[in-house]
C-alpha positions in Angstrom: -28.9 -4.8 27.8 -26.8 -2.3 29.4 -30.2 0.1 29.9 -31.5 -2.8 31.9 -28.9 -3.8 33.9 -27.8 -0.4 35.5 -31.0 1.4 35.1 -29.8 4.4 32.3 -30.1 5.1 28.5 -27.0 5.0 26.4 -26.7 8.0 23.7 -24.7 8.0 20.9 -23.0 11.5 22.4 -21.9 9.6 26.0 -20.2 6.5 23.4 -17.0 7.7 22.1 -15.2 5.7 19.2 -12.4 6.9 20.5 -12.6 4.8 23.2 -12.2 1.5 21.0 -9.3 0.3 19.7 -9.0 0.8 16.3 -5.5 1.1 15.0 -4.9 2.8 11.5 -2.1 1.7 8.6 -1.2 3.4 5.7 -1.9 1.6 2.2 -4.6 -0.1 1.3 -2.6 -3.1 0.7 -0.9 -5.4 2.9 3.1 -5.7 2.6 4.1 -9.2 0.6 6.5 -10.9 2.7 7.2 -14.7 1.6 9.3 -15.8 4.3 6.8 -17.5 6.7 9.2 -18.4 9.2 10.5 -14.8 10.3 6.7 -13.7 10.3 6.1 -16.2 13.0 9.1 -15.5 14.9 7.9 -11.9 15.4 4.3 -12.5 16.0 5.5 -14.9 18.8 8.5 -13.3 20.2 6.3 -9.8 20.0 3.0 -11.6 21.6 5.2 -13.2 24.5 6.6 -9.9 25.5 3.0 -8.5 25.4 2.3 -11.5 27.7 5.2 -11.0 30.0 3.7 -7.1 30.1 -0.1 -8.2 30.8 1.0 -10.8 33.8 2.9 -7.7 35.7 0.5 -5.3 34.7 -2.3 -8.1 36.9 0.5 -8.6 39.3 0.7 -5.1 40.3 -2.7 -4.5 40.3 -2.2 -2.0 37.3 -6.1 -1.9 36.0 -5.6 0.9 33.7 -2.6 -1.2 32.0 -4.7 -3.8 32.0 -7.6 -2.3 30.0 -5.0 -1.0 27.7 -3.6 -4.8 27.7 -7.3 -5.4 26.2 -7.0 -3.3 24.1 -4.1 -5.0 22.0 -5.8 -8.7 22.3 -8.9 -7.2 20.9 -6.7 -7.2 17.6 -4.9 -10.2 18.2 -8.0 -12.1 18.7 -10.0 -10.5 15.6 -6.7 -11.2 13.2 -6.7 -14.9 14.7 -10.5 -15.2 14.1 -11.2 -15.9 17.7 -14.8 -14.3 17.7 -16.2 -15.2 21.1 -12.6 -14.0 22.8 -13.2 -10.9 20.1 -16.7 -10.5 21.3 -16.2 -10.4 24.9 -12.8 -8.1 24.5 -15.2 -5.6 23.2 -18.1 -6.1 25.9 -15.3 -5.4 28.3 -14.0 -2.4 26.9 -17.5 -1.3 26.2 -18.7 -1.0 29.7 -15.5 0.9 30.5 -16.6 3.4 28.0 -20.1 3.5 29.0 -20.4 3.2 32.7 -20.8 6.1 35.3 -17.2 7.0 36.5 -17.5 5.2 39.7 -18.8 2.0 37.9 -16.1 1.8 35.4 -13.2 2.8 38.3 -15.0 -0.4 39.7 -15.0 -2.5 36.5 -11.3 -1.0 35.7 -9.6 -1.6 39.5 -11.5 -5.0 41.1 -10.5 -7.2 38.9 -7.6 -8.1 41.3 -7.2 -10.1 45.1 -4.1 -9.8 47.0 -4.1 -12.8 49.5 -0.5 -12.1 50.5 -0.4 -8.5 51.3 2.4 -7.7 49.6 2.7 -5.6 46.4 3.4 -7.8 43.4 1.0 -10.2 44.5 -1.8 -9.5 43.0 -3.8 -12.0 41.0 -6.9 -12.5 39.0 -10.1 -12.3 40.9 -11.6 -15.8 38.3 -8.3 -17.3 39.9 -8.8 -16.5 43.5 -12.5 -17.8 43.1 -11.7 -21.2 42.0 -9.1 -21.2 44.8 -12.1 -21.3 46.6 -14.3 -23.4 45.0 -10.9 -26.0 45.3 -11.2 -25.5 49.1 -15.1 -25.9 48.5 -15.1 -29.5 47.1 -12.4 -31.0 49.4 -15.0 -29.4 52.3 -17.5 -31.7 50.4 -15.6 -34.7 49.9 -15.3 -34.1 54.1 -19.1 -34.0 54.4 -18.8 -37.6 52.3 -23.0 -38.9 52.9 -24.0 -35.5 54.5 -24.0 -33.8 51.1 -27.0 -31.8 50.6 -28.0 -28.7 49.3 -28.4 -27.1 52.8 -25.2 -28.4 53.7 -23.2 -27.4 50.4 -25.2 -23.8 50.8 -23.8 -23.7 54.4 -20.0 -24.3 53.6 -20.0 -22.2 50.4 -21.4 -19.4 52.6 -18.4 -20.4 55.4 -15.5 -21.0 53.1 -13.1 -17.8 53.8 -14.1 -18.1 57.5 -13.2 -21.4 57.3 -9.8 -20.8 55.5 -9.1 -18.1 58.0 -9.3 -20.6 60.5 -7.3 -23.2 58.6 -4.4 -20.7 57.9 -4.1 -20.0 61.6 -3.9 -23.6 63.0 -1.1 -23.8 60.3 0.5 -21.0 61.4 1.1 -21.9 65.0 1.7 -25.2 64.1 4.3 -24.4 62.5 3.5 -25.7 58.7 5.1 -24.2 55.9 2.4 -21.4 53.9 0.8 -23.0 50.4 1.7 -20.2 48.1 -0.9 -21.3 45.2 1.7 -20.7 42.9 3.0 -23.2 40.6 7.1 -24.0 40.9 8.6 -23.1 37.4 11.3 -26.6 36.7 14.4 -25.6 35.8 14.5 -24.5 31.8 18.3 -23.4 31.3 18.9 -26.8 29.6 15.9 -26.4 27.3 16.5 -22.6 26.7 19.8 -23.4 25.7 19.0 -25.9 23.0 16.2 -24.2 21.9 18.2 -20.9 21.0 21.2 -23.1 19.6 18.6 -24.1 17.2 16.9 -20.8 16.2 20.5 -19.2 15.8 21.3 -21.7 13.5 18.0 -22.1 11.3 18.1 -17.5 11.7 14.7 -17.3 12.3 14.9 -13.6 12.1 16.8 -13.3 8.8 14.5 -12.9 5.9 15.1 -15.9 3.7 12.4 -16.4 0.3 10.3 -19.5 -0.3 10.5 -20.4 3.8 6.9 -21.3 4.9 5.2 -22.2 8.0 3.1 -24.7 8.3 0.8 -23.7 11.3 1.1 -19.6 10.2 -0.7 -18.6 7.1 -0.5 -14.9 7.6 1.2 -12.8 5.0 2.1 -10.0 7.5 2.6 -10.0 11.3 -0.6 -9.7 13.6 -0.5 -6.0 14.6 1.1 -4.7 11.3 -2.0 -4.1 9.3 -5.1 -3.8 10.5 -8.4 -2.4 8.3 -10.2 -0.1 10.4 -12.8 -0.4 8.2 -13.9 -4.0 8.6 -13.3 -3.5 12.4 -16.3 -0.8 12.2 -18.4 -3.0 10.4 -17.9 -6.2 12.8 -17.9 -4.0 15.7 -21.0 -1.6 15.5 -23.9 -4.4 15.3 -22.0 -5.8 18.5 -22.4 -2.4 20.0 -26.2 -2.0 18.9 -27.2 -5.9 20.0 -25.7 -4.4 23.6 -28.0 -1.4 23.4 -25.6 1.0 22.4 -27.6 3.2 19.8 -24.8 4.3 17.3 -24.8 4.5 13.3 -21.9 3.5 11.3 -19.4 6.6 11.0 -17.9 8.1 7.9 -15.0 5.8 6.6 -11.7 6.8 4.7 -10.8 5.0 1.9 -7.2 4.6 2.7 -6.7 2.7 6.3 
């Protein structure tokens, strides 16, 4: 696939392993922990921090951080049997292995618009597209029994010129600037409760017999991990995207 679309072969030599996450545990075993409760608290306490760490990383326009970000939901997604989110995780970091240095600078730092030209403003380039296509369809409803396909071809072709235009009529008009961001409502009420009630159930105290209902795990997401049956998953994804690599050498112990 990859030969095809940019034109080169793909060796075994240029593909690194390396360059995948794989993360390595000691034991063959998984530690028994029966108190369901605390497990979840640290998956979710430890994956909302990751979160809080992936949303600057976009918002700084950090692509590097990013990637790396990728590199952690690759395993969060494969331990929570998420396959297509799996699956594209490891197209995407893939490519960045693969690519010529200035195609995977481009795949690792344009994945970002700043519309405010300010740093910390960064967001998503999927995001700032259906921006877009939201300006796009109330251009359409506008066009109400002129909508045809050489009118809809025109607009989409027009749209930034004609949000240029739109942001400077509102500008010396005096209108007050859409940010696109959502307003957060005020949470200090809920925040309060919430950790009124975790104190006193101690979430984080490890307590026998205490089950979830909606957590099954016996350990937290990122504790163990068998590099192993990653390899296995992972290298007919590899070969179905033209990558030609055989199946390395595999310790017993993860």
């Amino acid at each position: 696939m990859f030969s095809r679309l940019y034109g080169f072969d793909i060796t075994a030599q240029k593909l690194q392993l390396k360059h995948l996450p794989c993360v390595t545990v000691r034991g063959s075993q998984p530690a028994t922990i029966v108190d369901g409760v605390m497990l979840y608290a640290c998956d979710l306490l430890t994956t909302g921090l990751f979160w809080c760490v992936f949303v600057d990383a976009i918002r700084e326009g950090d692509g590097e951080r990013v990637l790396l970000c990728w590199k952690f939901l690759l395993i969060i997604f494969i331990r929570s049997k998420l396959k297509n989110y799996s699956k594209e995780a490891v197209i995407l970091l893939l490519q960045h292995a693969v690519l010529s240095p200035r195609q995977a600078a481009q795949l690792q730092w344009s994945r970002f618009v700043n519309t405010e030209g300010r740093r910390g403003y960064n967001i998503p380039a999927d995001l700032h597209l259906e921006h877009l296509n939201q300006h796009l369809k109330i251009v359409m409803r506008n066009l109400k029994g002129n909508i045809l396909t050489s009118t809809v071809q025109k607009a989409g072709k027009a749209i930034g010129a004609v949000q240029h235009v739109c942001e400077i009529f509102e500008q010396e008009m005096g209108l007050p600037r859409q940010s696109g961001r959502h307003k957060a409502p005020p949470s200090a009420k809920d925040f309060s409760s919430v950790l009124s009630l975790l104190q006193g159930w101690q979430v984080f105290n490890i307590k026998e017999g205490r089950k979830h209902s909606s957590y099954q795990h016996n350990c937290t997401l990122l504790e163990q991990f068998d590099k192993n049956i990653f390899l296995e998953w992972v290298v007919p994804i590899m070969k179905s995207c033209g990558v030609n690599v055989s199946m390395p050498c595999t310790q017993s112990d993860n």
